[in-house]
N, C-alpha and C positions, 0 to 999 in steps of 0.2 A: 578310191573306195575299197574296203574291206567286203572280202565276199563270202569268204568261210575262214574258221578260225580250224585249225588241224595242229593239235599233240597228240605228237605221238610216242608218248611213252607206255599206252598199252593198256593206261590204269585212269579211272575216273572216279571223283569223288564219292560216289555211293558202288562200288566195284558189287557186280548179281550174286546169288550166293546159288547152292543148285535147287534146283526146279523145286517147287512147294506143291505144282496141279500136274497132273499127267493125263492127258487128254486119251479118250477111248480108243476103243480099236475103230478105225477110219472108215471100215465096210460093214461095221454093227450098227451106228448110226443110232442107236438108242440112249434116250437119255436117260442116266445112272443117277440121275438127280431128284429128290420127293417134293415135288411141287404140284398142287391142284392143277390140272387141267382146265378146269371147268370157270376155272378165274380170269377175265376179259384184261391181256395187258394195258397200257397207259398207250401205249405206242408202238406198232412192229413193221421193222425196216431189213428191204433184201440186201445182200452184199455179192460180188460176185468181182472176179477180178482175172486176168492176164486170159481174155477171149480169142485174141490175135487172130480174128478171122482171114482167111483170103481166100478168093476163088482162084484156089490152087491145090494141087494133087499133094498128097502126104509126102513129107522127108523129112529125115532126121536133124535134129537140132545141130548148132554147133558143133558140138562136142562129139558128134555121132551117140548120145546116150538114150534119148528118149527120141520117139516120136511126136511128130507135130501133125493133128489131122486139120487141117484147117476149113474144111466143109460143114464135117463132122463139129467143129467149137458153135458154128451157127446152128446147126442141131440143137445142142446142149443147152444154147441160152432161149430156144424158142421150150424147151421142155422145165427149163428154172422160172420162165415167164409164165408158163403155165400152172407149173406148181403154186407159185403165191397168187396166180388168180383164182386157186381153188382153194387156196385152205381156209380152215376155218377161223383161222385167225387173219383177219388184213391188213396187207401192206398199206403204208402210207406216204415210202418213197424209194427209192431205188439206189446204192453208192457202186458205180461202177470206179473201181481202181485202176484202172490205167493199162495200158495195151490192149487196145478193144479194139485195134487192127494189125497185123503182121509187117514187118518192114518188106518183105516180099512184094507187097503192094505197091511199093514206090517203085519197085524194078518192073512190075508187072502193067507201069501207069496207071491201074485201079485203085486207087488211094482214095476216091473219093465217092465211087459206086462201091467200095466193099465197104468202107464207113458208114454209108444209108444203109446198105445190108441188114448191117446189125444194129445201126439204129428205130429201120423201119419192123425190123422183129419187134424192140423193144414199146414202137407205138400201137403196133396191130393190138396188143394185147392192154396196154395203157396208155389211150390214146392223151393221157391228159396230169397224169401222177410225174411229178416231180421225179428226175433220173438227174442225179450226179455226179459229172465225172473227173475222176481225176489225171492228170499225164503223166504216160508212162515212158519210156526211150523211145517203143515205137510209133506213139503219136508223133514225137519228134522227129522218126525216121521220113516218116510221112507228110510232114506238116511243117511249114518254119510254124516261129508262136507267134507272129504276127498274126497268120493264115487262124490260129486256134483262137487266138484271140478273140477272131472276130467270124468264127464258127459255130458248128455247134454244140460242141464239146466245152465250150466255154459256159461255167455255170455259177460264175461270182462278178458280182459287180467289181470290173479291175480297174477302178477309177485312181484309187489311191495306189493299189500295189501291182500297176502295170510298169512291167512286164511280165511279172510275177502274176500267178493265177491257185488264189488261198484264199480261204471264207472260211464264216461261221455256217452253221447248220442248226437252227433251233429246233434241238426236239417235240421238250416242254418245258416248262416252267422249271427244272431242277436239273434238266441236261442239256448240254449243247454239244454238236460235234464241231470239232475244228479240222479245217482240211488243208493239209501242206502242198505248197510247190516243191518236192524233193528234186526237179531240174531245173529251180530259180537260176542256181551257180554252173554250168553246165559248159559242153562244149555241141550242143546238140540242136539241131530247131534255129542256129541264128548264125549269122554270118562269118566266117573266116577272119575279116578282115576289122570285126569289134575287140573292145576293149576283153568284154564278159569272156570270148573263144579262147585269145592270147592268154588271159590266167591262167581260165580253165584245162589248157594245155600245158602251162607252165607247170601249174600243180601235178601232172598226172607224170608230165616227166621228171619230177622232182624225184619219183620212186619207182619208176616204168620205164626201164631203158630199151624195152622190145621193140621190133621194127614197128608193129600194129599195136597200137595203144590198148585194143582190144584185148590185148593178147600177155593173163597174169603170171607167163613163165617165168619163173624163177623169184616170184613175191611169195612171202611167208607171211603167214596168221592174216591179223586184221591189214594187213597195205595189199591183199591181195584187191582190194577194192578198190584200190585207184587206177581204171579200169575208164575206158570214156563211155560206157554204158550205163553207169553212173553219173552221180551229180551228189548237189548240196544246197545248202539252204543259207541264204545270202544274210547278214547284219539286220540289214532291214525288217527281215523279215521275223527273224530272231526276235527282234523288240517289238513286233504286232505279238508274236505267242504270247510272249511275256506279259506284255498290256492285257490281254484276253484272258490268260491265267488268273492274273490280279484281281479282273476284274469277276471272274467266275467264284473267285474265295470269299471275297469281299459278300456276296451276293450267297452263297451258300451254295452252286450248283455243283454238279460233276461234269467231268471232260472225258470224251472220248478221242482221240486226237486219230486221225488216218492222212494216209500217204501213201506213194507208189512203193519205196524205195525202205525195207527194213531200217532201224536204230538201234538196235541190239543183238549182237554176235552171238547170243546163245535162241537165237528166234532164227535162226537161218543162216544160209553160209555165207561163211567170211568175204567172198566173193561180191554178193552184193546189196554189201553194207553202204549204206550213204555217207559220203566221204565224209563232214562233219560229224559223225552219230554222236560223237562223247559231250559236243556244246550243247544239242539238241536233248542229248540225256540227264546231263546234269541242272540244265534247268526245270527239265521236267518232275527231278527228285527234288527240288525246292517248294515245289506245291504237291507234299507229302500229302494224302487225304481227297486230292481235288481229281485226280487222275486217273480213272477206271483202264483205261485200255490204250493199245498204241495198234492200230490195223492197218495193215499192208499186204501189197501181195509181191510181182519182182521174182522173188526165188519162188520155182515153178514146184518142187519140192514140198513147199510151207515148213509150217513150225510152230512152236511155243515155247515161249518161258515166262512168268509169272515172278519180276525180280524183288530184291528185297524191301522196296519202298510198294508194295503191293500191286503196281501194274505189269496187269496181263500184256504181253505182248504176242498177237498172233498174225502169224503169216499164211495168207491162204494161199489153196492149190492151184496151179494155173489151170483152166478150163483147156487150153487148145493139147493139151497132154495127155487127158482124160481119153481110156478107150473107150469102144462105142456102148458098153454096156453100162457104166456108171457117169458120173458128172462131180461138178465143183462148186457150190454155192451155199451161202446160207441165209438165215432169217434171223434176226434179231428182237426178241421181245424184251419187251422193257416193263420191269414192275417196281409196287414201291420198294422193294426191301432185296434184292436181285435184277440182275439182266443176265438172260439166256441167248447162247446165241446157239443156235440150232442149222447142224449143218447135213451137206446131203452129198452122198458120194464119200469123195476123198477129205472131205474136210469133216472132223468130229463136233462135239455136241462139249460146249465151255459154260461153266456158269461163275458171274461175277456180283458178290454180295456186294452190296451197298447199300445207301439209304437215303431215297429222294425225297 
């Protein structure tokens, strides 16, 4: 079985041209945009991504560059849960992006009281509103995808596309979100000893001769991502977008498409890009018109860029990086003629025309 498709010559059929939108200053948080207020959207949905709680003392990432407060991230998302139970406009579902626990957890044996943690924050305050998640590496760290499978992190019927874990999301009648396995193809969550591990290794050594697979010494540009903290998005699953696309055109809606793991090299760093991103991109510049947005989180960083067949591509801010004075989330409203997505903290305030 074919699991990902990877050329690497650098260059894809619709190659981004430079940024067309430049997002605000990140701690203004105002929106520079002329729209009525006082107008009730269609539909408004929170986003929030890379929480990576643990009950655990602060230290530095990797890289020694940023800190990680990881008490402090459950802080944050009891104060994002508070924010959209007050506002004036209401949610009506919740897209948690993936890493919504620390791999810390799996060394610390708490993988499974720091997951309630942060999921029982997110019930105190909704006891009952749909919360969507998606997986990140450290779910994986944490979890084989058996275990997620059949958790509760699991939030698509995976009848058809188990062991893979992807769905639709129906807004309204003119949008739908589509949501990816970016570790369908992976070496992470599943056994040593399968078929899926042995590619998924094959590939990374293909371009990662370092002792730790982890580790992108001496990769240049985009191969700095063949990285085992990545992953990619299997054949299979490739032909469910495609189906779903077709089927979105046919029907007149728009696609907002989300996933753990960035698609586009100028939305974040090279580093951690999803090892397929140019199959996953070039089909998605095939349904020129149907494609509003591509939202991810992963690079703790974030990003934008808005490419030449007009999708927005943004990456949000990790929450567990966030010092204790601001945070990392947003709100999305949906209107006929626009969607706003409206952010708080580190992450700015984007608006995408359209017409539902």
């Amino acid at each position: 079985m074919a699991y990902v498709a990877i050329n690497e010559d650098e260059t894809s059929t619709s190659p981004p041209v430079p940024s067309m939108f430049a997002a605000p200053d990140p701690d203004i948080n105002q929106s520079p945009f002329d729209y009525d207020e006082t107008i009730k959207p269609i539909v408004s949905f929170g986003m929030i991504t890379d929480i990576q709680y643990a009950d655990n003392d602060d230290r530095w990432n990797y890289t020694k560059t940023h800190m990680r407060r990881y008490r402090n991230a459950l802080k944050l998302t009891d104060e994002a849960c508070q924010h959209w139970l007050s506002a004036t406009k209401p949610i009506s579902f919740i897209l948690q992006l993936g890493d919504i626990i620390d791999g810390i957890s799996f060394t610390n044996k708490t993988s499974s009281k720091d997951l309630n943690d942060v999921l029982e924050t997110f019930r105190k305050h909704f006891p009952s509103l749909p919360i969507y998640h998606i997986w990140g590496n450290h779910e994986l760290y944490n979890f084989s995808r058996t275990d997620l499978l059949n958790g509760p992190l699991c939030s698509f019927d995976t009848k058809i596309t188990s062991p893979g874990h992807y769905g639709t999301i129906e807004v309204c009648p003119q949008l739908r979100i589509l949501a990816l396995d970016t570790y369908e193809f992976s070496a992470l969550g599943i056994e040593e000893d399968s078929k899926v591990y042995t590619q998924a290794i094959e590939l990374i050594r293909k371009y990662n001769q370092n002792e730790s697979c982890n580790d992108p010494t001496g990769l240049r540009g985009h191969q700095r991502r063949f990285v085992q903290f990545n992953g990619g998005i299997s054949s299979k699953q490739i032909e469910w977008l495609k189906e779903q696309l077709t089927d979105a055109k046919e029907k007149q809606q728009k696609i907002i498409v989300i996933g753990h793991i960035p698609i586009h090299p100028s939305a974040c760093d090279p580093l951690d890009l999803l090892w397929n991103y140019k199959e996953v991109l070039d089909l998605l510049w095939t349904f020129e018109g149907t494609i509003l947005a591509y939202i991810c989180g992963h690079d703790h960083d974030g990003g934008y860029f808005r490419d030449r067949k007009n999708i927005h591509h943004l990456t949000l801010h990790a929450v567990i990086e966030c010092e204790p004075n601001t945070n990392s989330f947003a709100t999305v409203h949906v209107y006929k003629d626009f969607i706003l997505i409206e952010g708080v903290g580190r992450i700015g305030t984007y608006q995408i025309d359209c017409q539902l």
